[in-house]
N, C-alpha and C positions, 0 to 999 in steps of 0.2 A: 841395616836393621839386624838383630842380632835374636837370634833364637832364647830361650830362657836356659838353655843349658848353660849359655854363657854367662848370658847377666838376667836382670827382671825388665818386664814391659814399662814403659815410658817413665816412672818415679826412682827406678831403679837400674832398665835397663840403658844401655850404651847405645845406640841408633847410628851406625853409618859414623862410625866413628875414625875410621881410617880415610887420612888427608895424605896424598903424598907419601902413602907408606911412614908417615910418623912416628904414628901409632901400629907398632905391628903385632896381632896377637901371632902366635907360632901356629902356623898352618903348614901341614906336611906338604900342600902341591905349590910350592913357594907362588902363590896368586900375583904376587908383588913383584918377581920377576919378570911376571910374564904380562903385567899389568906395565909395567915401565918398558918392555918392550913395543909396544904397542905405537905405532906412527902417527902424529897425529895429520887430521885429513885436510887433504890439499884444498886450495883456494875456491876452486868447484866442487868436490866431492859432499854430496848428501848427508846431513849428519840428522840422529845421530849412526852412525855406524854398527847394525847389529852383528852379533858373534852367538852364536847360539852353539851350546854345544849336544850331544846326543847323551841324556841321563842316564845314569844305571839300570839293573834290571827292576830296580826296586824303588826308583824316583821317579818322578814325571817334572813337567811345568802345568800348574794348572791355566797359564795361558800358554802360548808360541810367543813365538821372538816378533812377527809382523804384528800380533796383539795388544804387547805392550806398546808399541811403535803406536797404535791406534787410539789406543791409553793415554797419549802422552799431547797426542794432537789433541787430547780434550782441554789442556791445558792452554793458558796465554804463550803464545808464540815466544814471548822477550824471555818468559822463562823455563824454557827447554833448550833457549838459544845457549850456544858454548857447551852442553852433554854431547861429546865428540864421540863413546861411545856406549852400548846397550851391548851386554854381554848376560846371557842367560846360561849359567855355570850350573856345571854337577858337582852336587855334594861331594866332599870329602869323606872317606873313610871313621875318619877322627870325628867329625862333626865341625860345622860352617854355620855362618851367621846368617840370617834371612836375608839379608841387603846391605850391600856396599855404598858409601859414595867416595869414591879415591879420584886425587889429582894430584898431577905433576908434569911435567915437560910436555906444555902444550897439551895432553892428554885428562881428560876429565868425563871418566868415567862411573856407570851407574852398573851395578851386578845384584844379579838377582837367583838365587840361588834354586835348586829343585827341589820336590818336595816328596817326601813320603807318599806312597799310594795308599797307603791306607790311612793318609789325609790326619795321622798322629802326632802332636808336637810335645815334644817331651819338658814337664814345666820346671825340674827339678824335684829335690826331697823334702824342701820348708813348703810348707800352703802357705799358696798366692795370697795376698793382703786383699781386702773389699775391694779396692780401686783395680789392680789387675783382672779380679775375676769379672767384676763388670764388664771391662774393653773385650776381654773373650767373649763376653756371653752377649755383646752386641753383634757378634759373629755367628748366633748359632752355637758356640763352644766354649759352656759353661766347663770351669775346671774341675777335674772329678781325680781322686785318689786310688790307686792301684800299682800292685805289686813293687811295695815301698818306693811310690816316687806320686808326682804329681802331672797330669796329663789337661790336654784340650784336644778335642777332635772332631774335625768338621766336616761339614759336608761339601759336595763340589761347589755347590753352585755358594756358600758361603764362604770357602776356602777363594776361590775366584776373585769377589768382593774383598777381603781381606787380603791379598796379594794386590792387587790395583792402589788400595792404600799406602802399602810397603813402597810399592812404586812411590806414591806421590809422596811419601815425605823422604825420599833420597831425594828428589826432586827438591823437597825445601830445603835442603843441605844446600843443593848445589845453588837455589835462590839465595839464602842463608852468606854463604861465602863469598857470591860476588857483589851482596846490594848490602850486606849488611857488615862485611870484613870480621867475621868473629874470630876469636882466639884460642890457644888452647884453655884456656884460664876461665872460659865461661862456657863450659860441656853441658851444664844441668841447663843456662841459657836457648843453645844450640836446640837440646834435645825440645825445650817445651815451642820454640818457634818451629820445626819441622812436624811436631807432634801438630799444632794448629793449622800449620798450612795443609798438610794432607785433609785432616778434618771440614776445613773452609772450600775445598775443593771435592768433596766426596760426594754431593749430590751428582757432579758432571761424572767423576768417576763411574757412578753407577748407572747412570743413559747411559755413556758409551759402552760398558759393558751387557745392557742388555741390546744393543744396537750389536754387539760382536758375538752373543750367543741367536738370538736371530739368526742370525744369516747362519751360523752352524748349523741349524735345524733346517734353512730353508735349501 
């Protein structure tokens, strides 16, 4: 899933659009090398495989890497099966997409990017159309204009919910690819079946995650 600096939310934006490094936008920490070095996991090994890495001073995850893992068991089993790995990455300098879904040699991985602490996503300098600011503002993070550009900004426990989603429509990419074989030639396709499946799965999304902030508290 891709932040708006790159593209726009679901009518416009690109969602997990990198298959097999294809599609490569230019990312200075080549992710793609280090994405294809990546082994994939042996006959017994536990999938999916988390990789988490340690955010900057000035990113977090609004979940943990066992989190999303919890996330994900909210889901139907057959469709998390073959996600060999979960990789909770830090931003790039330059700026990165909200969520990955890449595959290639045996390896079929989900990335999920860090976030801002002061929970800011920057939306670009045109204002968002009706339909984008709705999806934000079912977040909590109606979009609001300042210091020539366009913003959303949420709160935790909203950001939380909205990262869970992100998860689950990488998740319908990778459903997407192996039950439905899509192509390059039908992206706007692609985008609207993940855009649904997270959707159709977002009541489980949100038990699990208040079953995951519980026990924080307890």
């Amino acid at each position: 899933m891709r932040s708006r600096k790159h593209t726009a939310w679901r009518k416009n934006r690109k969602l997990g659009d990198v298959y097999g490094g294809r599609a490569r936008p230019k990312l200075a920490d080549q992710i793609f090398r280090r994405a294809h070095s990546l082994s994939p996991p042996g006959l017994d090994q536990q999938t999916p495989i988390l990789i988490e890495d340690n955010p900057s001073r000035d990113y977090f995850f609004p979940l943990n890497g066992e989190e999303c893992l919890q996330a994900l068991k909210a889901l139907p089993a057959g469709h998390t099966k073959g996600i060999t790995h979960l990789w909770l990455k830090r931003q790039n300098p330059k700026g990165s997409p909200l969520a990955e879904f890449i595959c290639g040699r045996g390896v079929h991985l989900v990335v999920m990017y860090s976030w801002r602490k002061d929970m800011n996503l920057w939306l670009g300098r045109r204002k968002p159309s009706g339909r984008v600011a709705k999806e934000y503002a079912r977040f909590g993070a109606e979009p609001f204009y300042r210091k020539g550009g366009w913003h959303a900004n949420f709160s935790l426990d909203n950001l939380r919910r909205y990262f869970v989603e992100v998860l689950f429509h990488e998740v319908g990419h990778h459903v997407d690819f192996f039950h439905r074989h899509w192509s390059k030639a039908n992206v706007a396709e692609r985008e609207e079946f993940a855009d649904q499946y997270a959707m159709s799965f977002r009541p489980d999304g949100i038990q699990v995650l208040n079953h995951l902030m519980s026990q924080r508290d307890s």
